[in-house]
N, CA, C and O atoms as a DFTB+ gen file, in Angstrom:
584 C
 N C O
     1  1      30.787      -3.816      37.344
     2  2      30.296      -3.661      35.995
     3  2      29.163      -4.663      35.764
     4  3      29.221      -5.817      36.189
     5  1      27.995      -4.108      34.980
     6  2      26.974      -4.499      35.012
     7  2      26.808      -5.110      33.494
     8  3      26.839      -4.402      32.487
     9  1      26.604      -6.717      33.490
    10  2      26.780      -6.888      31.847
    11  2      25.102      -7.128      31.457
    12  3      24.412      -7.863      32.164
    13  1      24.721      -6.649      30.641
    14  2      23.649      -6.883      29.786
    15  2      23.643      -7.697      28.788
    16  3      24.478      -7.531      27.899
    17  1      22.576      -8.903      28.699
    18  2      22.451      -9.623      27.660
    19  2      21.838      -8.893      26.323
    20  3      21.085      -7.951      26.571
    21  1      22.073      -9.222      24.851
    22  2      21.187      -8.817      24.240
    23  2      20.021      -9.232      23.992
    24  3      19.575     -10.309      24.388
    25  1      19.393      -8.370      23.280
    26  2      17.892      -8.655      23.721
    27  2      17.263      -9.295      22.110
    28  3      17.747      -8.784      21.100
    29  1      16.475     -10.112      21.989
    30  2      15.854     -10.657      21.106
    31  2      14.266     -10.278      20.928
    32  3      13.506     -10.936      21.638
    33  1      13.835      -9.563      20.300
    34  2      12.501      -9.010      19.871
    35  2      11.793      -9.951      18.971
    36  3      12.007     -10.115      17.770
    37  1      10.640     -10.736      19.961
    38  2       9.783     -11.840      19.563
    39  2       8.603     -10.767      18.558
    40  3       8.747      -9.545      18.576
    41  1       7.993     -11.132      18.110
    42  2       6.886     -10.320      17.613
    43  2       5.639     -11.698      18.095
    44  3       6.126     -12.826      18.010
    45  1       4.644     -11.655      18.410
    46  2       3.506     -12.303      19.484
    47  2       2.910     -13.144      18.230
    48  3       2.868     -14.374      18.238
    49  1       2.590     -12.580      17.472
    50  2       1.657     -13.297      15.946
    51  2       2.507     -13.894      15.550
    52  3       3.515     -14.184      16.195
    53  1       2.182     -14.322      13.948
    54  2       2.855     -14.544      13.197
    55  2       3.117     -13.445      12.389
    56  3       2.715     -12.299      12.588
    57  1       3.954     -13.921      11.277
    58  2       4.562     -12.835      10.318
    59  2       3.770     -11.955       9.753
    60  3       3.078     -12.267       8.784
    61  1       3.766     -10.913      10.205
    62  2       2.938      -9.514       9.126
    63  2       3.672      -9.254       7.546
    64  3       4.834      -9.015       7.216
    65  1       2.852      -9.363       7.044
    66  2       3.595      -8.879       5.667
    67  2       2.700      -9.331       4.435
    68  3       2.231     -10.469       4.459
    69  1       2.401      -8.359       3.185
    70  2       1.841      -8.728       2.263
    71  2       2.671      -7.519       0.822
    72  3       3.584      -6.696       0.887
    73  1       1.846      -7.952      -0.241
    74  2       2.683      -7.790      -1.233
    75  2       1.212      -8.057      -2.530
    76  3       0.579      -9.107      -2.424
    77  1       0.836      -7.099      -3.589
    78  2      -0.565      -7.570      -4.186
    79  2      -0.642      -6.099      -5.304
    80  3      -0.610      -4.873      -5.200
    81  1      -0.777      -7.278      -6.513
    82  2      -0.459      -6.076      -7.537
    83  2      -2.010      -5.798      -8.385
    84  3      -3.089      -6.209      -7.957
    85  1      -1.856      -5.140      -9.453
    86  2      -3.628      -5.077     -10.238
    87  2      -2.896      -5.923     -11.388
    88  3      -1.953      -5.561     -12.091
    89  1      -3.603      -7.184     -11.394
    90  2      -3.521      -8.039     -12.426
    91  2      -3.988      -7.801     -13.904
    92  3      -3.396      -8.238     -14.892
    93  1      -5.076      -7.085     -13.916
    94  2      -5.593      -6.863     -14.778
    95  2      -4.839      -5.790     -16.180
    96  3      -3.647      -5.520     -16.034
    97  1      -5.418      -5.344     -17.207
    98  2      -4.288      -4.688     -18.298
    99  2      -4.217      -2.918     -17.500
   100  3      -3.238      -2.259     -17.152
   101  1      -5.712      -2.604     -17.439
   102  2      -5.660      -1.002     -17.474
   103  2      -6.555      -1.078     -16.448
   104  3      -7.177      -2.122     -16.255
   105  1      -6.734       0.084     -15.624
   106  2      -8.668       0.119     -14.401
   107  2      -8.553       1.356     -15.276
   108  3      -7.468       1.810     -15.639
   109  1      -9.364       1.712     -15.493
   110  2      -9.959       2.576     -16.472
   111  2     -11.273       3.155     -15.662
   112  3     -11.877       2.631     -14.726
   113  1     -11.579       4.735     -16.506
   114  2     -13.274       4.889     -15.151
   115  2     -13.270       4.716     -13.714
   116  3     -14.152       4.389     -12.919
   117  1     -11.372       5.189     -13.515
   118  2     -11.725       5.627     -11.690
   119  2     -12.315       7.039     -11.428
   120  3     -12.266       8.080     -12.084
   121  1     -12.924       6.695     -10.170
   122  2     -13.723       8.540      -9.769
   123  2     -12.899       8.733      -8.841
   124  3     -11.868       8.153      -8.503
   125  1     -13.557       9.773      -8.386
   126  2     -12.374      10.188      -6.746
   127  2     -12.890       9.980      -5.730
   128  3     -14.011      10.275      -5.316
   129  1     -11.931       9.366      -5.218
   130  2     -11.897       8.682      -3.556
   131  2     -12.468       7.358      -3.873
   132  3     -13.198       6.791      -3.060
   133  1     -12.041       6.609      -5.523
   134  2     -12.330       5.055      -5.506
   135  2     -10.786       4.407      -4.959
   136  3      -9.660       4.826      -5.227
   137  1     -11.202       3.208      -4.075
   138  2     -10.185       2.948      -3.478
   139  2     -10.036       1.501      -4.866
   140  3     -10.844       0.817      -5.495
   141  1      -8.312       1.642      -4.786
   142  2      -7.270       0.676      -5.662
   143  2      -7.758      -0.774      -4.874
   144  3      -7.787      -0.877      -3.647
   145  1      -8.128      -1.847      -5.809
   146  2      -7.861      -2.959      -5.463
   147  2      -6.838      -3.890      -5.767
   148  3      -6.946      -4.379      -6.891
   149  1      -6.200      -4.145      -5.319
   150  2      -5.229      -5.218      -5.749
   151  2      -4.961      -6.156      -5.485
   152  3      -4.179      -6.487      -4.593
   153  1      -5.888      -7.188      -6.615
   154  2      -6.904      -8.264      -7.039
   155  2      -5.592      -9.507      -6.966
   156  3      -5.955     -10.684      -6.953
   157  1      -4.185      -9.209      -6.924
   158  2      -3.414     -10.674      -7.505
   159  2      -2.263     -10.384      -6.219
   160  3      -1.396      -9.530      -6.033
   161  1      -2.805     -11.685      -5.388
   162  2      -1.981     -11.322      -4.332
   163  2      -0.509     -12.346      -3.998
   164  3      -0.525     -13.479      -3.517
   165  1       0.427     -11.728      -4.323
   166  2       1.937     -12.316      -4.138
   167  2       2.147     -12.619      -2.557
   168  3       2.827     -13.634      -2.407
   169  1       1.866     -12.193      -1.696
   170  2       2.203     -12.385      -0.582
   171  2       1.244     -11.776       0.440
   172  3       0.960     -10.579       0.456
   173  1       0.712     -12.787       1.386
   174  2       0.019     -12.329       2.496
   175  2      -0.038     -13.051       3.666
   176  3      -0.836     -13.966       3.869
   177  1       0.931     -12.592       4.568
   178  2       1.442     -14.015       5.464
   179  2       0.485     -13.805       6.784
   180  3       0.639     -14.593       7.717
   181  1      -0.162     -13.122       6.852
   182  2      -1.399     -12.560       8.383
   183  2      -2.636     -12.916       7.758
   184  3      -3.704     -13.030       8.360
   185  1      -2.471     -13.078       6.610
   186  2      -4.209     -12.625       5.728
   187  2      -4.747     -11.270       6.036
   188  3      -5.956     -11.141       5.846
   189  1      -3.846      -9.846       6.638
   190  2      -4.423      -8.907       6.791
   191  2      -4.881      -7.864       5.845
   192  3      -5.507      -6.813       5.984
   193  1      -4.259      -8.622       4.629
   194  2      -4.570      -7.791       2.913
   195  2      -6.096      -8.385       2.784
   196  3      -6.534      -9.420       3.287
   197  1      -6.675      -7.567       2.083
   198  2      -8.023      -8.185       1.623
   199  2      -8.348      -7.878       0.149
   200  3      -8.839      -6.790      -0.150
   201  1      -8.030      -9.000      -0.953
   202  2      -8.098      -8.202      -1.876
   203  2      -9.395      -7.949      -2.874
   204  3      -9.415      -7.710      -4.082
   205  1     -10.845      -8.140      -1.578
   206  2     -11.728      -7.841      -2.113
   207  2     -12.296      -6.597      -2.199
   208  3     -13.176      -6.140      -2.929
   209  1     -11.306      -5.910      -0.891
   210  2     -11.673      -4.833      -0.789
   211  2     -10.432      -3.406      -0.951
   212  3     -10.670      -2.200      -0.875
   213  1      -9.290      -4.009      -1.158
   214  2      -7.617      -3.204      -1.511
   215  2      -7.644      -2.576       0.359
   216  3      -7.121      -1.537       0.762
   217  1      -8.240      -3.363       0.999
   218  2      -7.843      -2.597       2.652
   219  2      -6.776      -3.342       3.391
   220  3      -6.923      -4.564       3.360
   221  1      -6.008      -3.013       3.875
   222  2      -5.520      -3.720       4.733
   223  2      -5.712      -3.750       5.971
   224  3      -6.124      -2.650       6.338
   225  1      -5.613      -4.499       6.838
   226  2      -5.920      -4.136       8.646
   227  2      -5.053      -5.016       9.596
   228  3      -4.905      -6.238       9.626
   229  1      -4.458      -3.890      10.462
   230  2      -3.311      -3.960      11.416
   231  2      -4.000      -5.013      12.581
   232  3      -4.882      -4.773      13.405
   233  1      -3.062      -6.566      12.253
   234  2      -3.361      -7.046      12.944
   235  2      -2.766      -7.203      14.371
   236  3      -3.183      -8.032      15.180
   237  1      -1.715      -6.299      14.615
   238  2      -0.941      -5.784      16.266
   239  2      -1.303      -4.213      16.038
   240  3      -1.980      -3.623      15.197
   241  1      -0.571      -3.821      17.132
   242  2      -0.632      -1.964      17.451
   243  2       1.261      -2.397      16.957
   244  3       1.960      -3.337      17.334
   245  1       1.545      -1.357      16.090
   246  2       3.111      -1.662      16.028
   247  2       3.269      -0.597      14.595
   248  3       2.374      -0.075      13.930
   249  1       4.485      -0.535      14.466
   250  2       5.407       0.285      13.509
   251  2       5.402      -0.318      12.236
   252  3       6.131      -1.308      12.170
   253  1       4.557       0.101      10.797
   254  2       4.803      -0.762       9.688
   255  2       5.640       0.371       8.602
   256  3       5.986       1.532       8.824
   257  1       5.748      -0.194       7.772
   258  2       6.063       0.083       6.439
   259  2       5.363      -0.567       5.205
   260  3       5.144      -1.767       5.041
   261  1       5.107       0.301       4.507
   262  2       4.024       0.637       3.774
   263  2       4.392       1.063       2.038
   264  3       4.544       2.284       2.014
   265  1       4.532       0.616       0.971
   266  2       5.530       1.361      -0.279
   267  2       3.822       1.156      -1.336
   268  3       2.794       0.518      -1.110
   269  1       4.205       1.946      -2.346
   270  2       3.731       1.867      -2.929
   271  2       4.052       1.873      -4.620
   272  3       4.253       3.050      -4.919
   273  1       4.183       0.940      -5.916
   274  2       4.350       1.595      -6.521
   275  2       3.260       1.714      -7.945
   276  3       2.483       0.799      -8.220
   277  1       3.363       3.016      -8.783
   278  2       2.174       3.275      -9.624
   279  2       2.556       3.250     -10.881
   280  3       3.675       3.729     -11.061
   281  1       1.910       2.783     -11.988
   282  2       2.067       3.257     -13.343
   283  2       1.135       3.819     -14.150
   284  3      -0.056       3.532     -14.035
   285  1       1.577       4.656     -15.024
   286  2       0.275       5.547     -15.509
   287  2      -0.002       4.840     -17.135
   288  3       0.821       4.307     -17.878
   289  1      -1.015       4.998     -17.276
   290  2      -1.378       4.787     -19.011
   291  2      -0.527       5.615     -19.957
   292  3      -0.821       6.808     -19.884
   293  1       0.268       5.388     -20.669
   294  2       0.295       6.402     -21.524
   295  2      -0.392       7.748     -22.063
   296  3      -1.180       7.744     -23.009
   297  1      -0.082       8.681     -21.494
   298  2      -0.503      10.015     -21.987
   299  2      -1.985      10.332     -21.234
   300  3      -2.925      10.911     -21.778
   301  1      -1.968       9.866     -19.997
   302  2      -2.819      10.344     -18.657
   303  2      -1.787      10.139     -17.551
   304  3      -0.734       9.502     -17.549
   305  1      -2.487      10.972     -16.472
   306  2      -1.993      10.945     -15.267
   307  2      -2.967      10.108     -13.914
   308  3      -3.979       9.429     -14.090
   309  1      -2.494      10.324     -12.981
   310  2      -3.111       9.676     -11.776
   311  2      -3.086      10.130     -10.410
   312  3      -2.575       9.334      -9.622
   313  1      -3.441      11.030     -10.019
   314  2      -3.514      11.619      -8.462
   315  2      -4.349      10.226      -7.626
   316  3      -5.451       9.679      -7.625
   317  1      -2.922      10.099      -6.913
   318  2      -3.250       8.987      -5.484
   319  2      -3.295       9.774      -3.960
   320  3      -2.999      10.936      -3.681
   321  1      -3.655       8.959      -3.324
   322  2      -3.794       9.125      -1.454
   323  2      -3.034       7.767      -1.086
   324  3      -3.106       6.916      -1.972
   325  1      -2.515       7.509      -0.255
   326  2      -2.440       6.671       1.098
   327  2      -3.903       6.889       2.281
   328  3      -3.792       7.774       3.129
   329  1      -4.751       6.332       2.257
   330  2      -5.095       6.794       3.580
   331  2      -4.914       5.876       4.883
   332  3      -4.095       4.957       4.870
   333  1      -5.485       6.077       5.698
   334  2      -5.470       5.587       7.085
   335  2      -6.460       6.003       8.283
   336  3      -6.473       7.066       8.904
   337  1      -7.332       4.811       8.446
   338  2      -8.669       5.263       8.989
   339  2      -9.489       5.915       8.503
   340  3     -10.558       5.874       9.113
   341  1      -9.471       6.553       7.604
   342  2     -10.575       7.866       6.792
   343  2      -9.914       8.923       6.644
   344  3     -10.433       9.912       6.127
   345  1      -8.414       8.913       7.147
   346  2      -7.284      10.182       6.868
   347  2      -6.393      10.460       5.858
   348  3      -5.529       9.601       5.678
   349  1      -6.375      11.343       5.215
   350  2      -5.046      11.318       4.217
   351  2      -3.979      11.293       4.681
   352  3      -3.834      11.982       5.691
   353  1      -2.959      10.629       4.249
   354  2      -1.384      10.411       4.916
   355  2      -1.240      11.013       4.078
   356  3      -1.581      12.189       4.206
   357  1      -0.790      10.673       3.048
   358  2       0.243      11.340       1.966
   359  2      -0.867      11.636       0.482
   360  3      -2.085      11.464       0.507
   361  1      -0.207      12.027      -0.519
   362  2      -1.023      12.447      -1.690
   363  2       0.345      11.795      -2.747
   364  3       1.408      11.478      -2.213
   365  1       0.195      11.693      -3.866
   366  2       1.023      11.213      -4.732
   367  2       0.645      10.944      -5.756
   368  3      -0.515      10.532      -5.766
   369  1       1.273      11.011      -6.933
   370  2       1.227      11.071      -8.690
   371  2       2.312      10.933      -9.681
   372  3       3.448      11.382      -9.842
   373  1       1.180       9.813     -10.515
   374  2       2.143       9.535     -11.405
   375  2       1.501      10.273     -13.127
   376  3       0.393      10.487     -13.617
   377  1       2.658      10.417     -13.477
   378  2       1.846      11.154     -14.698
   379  2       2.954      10.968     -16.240
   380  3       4.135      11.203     -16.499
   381  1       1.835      10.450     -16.934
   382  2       2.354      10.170     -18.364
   383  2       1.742      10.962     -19.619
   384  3       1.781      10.662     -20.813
   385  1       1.138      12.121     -18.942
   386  2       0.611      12.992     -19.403
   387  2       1.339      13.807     -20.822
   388  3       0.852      14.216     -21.876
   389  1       2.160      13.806     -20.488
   390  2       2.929      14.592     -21.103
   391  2       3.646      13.748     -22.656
   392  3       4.038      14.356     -23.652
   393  1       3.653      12.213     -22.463
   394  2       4.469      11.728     -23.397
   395  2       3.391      10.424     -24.129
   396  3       2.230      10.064     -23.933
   397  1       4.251      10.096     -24.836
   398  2       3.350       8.373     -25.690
   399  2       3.944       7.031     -24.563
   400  3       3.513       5.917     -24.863
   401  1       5.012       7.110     -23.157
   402  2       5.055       6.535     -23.073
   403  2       4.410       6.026     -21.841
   404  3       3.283       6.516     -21.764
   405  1       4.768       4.950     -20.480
   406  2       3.962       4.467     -19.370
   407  2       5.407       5.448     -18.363
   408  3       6.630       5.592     -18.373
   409  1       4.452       5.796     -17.778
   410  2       5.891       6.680     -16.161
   411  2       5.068       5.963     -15.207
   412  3       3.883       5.630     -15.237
   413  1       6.030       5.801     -14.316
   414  2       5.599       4.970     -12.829
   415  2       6.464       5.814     -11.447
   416  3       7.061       6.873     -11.644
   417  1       6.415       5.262     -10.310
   418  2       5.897       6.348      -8.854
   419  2       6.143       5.564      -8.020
   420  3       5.260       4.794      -7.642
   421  1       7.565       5.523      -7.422
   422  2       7.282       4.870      -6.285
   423  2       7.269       5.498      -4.693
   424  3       8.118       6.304      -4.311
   425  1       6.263       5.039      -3.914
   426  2       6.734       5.899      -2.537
   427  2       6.643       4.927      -1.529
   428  3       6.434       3.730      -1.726
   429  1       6.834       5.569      -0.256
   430  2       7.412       4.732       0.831
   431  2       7.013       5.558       2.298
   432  3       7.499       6.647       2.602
   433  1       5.870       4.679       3.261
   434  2       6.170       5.329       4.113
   435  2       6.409       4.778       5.530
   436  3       5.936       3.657       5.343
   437  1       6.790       4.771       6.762
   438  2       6.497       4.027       7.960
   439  2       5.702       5.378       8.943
   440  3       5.854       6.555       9.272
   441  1       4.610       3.978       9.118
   442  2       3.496       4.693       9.952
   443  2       3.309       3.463      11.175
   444  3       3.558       2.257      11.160
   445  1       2.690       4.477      12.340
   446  2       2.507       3.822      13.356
   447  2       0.894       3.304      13.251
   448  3       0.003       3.948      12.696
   449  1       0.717       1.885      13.967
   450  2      -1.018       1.432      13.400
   451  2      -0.966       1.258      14.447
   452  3       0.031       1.059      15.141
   453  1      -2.728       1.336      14.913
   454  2      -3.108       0.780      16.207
   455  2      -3.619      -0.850      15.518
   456  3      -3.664      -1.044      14.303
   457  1      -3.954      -1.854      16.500
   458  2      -4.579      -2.674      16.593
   459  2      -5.764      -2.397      15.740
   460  3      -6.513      -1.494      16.112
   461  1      -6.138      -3.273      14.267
   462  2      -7.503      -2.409      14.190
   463  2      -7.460      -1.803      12.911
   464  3      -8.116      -2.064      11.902
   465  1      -6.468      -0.839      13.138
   466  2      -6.532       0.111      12.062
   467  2      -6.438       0.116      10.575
   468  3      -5.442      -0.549      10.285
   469  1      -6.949       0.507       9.638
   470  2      -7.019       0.318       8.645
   471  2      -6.014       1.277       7.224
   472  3      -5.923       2.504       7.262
   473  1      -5.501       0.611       6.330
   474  2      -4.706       1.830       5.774
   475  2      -5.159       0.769       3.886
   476  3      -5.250      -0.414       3.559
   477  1      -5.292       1.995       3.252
   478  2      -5.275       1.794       2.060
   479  2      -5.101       2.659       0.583
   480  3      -4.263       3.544       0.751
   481  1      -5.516       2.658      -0.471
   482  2      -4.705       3.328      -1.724
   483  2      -5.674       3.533      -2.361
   484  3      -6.304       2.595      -2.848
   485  1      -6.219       5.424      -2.599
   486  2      -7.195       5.586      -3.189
   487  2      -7.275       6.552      -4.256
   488  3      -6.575       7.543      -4.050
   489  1      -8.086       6.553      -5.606
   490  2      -7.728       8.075      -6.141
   491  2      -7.845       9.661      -5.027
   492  3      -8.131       9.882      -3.850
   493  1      -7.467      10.416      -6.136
   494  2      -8.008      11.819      -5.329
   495  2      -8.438      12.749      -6.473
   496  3      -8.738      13.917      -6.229
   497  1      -8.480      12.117      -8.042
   498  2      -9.044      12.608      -9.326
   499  2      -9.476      11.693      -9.749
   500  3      -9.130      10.632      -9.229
   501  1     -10.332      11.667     -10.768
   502  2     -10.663      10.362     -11.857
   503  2      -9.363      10.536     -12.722
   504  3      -8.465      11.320     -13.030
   505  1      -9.851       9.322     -12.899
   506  2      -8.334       8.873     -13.744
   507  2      -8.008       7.039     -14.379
   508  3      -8.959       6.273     -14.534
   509  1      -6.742       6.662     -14.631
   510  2      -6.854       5.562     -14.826
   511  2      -5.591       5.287     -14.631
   512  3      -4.862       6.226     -14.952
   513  1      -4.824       3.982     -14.062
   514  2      -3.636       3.328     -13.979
   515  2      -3.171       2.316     -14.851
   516  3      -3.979       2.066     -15.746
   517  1      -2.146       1.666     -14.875
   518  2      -1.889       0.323     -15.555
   519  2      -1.859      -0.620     -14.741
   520  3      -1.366      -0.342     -13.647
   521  1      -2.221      -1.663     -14.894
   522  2      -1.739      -3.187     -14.347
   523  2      -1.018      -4.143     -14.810
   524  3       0.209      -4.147     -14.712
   525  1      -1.583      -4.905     -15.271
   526  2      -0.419      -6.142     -15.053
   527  2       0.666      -6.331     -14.327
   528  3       1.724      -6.780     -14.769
   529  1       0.424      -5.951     -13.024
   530  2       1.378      -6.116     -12.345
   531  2       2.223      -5.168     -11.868
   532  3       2.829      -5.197     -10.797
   533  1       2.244      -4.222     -12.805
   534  2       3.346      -2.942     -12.799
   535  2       2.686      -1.994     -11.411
   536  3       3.492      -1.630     -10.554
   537  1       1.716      -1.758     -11.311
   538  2       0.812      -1.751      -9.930
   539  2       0.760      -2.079      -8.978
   540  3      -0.282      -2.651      -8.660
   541  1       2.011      -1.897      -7.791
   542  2       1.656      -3.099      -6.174
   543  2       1.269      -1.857      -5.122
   544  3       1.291      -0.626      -5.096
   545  1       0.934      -2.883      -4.350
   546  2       0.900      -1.862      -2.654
   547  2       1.486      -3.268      -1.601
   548  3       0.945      -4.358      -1.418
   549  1       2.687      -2.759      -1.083
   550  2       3.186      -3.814       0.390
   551  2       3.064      -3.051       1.531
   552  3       2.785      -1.914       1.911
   553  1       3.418      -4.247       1.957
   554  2       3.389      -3.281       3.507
   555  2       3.766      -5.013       4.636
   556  3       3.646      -6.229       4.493
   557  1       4.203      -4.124       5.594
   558  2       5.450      -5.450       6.378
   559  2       5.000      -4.856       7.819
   560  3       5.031      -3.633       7.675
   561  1       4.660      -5.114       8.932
   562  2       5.073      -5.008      10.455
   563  2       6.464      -4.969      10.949
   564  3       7.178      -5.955      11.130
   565  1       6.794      -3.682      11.159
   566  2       8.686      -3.437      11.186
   567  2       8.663      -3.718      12.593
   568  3       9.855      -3.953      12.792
   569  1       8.227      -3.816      13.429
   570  2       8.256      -3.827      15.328
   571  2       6.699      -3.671      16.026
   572  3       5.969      -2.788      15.576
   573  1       6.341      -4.307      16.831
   574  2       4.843      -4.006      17.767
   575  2       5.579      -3.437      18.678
   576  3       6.694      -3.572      19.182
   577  1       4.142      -2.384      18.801
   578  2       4.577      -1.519      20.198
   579  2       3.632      -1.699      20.796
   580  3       2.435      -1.695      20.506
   581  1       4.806      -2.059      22.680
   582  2       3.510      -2.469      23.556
   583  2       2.891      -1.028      24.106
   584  3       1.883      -1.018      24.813
């Protein structure tokens, strides 16, 4: 009988992981395909968030997770993207269209990044969101793949 040790999964960098909300009250006067910045950053342990530009960039090739969550203005809505590299991942909306009050959106995804790669949060209508905070985008390095 053959015993196997268990195995301990180093990750090579340091810690991937960030966390960065819209500080501000309302973004108001988005067009489509303006990418979300999110200007107030809670956590960024790689520096791979940039929040001059709302991009993030994969600093290993590896397995992340990625959430997002949205709030709408009262009595508008908000058609979002995820993208990645210049691709749409997902599409998503929050909408307060309908009432006097704020509705919010949360989603979640794990995607594989190369080294490099870039992923970020953009309209796909004009529109407008809330901030203060109620607004984040995270995202964590769950495993590198060699």
């Amino acid at each position: 009988m053959k015993y196997i040790k268990d195995e301990i999964f180093v990750i090579h960098g340091a810690a991937v992981g960030f966390t960065a909300c819209i500080s501000t009250r309302d973004v108001t006067n988005l067009g489509i395909h303006h990418t979300i910045v999110y200007d107030r950053i809670i956590t960024n342990t790689s520096g791979a968030y940039h929040a001059s530009t709302g991009i993030f960039t994969a600093p290993y090739k590896g397995l992340y997770v990625f959430s997002s969550t949205a709030m709408s203005v009262a009595g508008h809505k908000q058609y979002l993207e995820i993208v990645k590299d210049g691709a749409v991942v997902n599409k998503f909306l929050v909408d307060a269209s309908g009432n006097q009050g704020y509705e919010a959106t949360g989603n979640q995804w794990v995607l594989e990044m190369d080294q490099g790669s870039e992923i970020w949060i953009r309209t796909s209508h004009a529109g407008e969101i809330h901030g203060y905070c109620y607004t984040l985008f995270s995202g964590f390095l769950l495993s590198e793949i060699y």
